[in-house]
NUSE-739755 format. One record per residue (C-alpha): z, y, x; residue number from 1; chain. Coordinates in steps of 0.02 Angstrom, whole numbers, plus 50000, padded with zeros to 5 digits. Layout:
REM NUSE-739755
ATOM      zz      yy      xx   resi   chain
ATOM       Z       Y       X    NUM       A
...
END
This chain:
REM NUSE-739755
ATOM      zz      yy      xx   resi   chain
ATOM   55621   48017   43805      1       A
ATOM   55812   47987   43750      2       A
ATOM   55894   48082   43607      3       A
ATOM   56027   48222   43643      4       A
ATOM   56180   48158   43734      5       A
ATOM   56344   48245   43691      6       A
ATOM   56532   48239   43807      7       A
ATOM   56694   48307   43754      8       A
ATOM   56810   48399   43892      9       A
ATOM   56987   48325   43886     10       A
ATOM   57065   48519   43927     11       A
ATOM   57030   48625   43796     12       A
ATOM   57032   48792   43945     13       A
ATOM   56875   48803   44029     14       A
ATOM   56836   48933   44169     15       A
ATOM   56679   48991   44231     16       A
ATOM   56731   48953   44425     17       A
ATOM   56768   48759   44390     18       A
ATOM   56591   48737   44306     19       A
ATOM   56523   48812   44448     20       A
ATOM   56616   48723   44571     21       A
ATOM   56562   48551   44497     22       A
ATOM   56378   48607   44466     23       A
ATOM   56370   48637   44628     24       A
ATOM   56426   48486   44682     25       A
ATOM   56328   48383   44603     26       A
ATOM   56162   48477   44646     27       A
ATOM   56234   48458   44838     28       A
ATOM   56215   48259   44812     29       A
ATOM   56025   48277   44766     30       A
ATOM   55891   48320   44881     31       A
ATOM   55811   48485   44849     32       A
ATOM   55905   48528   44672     33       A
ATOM   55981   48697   44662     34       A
ATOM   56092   48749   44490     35       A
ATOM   56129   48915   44425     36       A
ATOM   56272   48938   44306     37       A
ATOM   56281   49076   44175     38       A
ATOM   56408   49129   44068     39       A
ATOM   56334   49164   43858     40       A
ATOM   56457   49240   43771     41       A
ATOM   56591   49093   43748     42       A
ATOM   56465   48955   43810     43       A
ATOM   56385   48921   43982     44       A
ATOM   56242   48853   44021     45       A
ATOM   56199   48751   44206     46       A
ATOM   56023   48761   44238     47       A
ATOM   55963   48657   44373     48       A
ATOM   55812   48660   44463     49       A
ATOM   55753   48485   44537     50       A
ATOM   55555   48465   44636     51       A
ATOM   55427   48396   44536     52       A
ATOM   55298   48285   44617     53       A
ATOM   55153   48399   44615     54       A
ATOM   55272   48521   44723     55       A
ATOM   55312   48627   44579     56       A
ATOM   55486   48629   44536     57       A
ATOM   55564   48576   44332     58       A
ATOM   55700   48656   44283     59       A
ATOM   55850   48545   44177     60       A
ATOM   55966   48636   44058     61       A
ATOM   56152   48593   44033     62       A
ATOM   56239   48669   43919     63       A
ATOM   56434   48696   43874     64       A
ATOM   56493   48749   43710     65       A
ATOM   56665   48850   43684     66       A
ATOM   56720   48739   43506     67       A
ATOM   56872   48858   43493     68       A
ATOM   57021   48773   43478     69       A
ATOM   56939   48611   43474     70       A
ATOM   56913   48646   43668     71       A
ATOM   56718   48628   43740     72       A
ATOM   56567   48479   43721     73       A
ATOM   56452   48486   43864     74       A
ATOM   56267   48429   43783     75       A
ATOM   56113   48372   43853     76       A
ATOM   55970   48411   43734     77       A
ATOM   55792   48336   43731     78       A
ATOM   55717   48482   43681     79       A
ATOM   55777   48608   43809     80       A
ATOM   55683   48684   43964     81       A
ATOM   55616   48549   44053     82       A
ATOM   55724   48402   44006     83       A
ATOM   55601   48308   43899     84       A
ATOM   55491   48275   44052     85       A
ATOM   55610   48195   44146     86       A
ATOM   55718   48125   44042     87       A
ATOM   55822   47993   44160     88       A
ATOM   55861   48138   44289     89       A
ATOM   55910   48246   44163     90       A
ATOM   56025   48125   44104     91       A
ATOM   56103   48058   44288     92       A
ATOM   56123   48249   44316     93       A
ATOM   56219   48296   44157     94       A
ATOM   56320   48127   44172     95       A
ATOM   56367   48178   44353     96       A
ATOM   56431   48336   44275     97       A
ATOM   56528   48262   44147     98       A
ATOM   56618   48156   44273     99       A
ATOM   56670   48298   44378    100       A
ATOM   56717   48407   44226    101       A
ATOM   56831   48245   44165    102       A
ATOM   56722   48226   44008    103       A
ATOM   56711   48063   43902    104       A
ATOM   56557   48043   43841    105       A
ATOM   56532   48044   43639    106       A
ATOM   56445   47925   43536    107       A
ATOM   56327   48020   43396    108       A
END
């Protein structure tokens, strides 16, 4: 397992319809993985639900935080939903997000 992985949005306005857009996306280049976006308060979270070997399915949370005027941080965290368990896909799916949302990634 990796530790929590952490990428800062270069525009400080996010919408709701651009998350979703790229989410989407990116789930379209895996086989089988289906996301769900949802909108908490300020933050959003991109929950995507990848096929586990046994023919059960995992589910991977992303989350964005709204940092006010000090624009958004999308963050992968160990310890959320599923993520734990598979770590590397986890990972490969938040980075994928990143890149579409224009994030550089931060070193914590």
């Amino acid at each position: 397992m990796g530790w929590d992985r952490t990428w800062r949005l270069s525009k400080s306005r996010l919408k709701i319809d651009r998350v979703q857009d790229a989410a989407a996306k990116v789930a379209r280049g895996y086989a089988g993985v289906r996301v769900l976006v949802e909108k908490d308060g300020e933050d959003m979270m991109c929950v995507f639900t990848v096929p586990a070997p046994d023919d059960n399915e995992l589910e991977i949370e992303v989350s964005i935080y709204n940092l006010g005027k000090d624009g958004h941080v999308i963050s992968l965290e160990a310890d959320t939903a599923d993520n734990h368990e598979i770590w590397d896909d986890a990972s490969q799916l938040a980075e994928d997000l990143a890149e579409r949302l224009e994030a550089t990634e931060l070193e914590l």
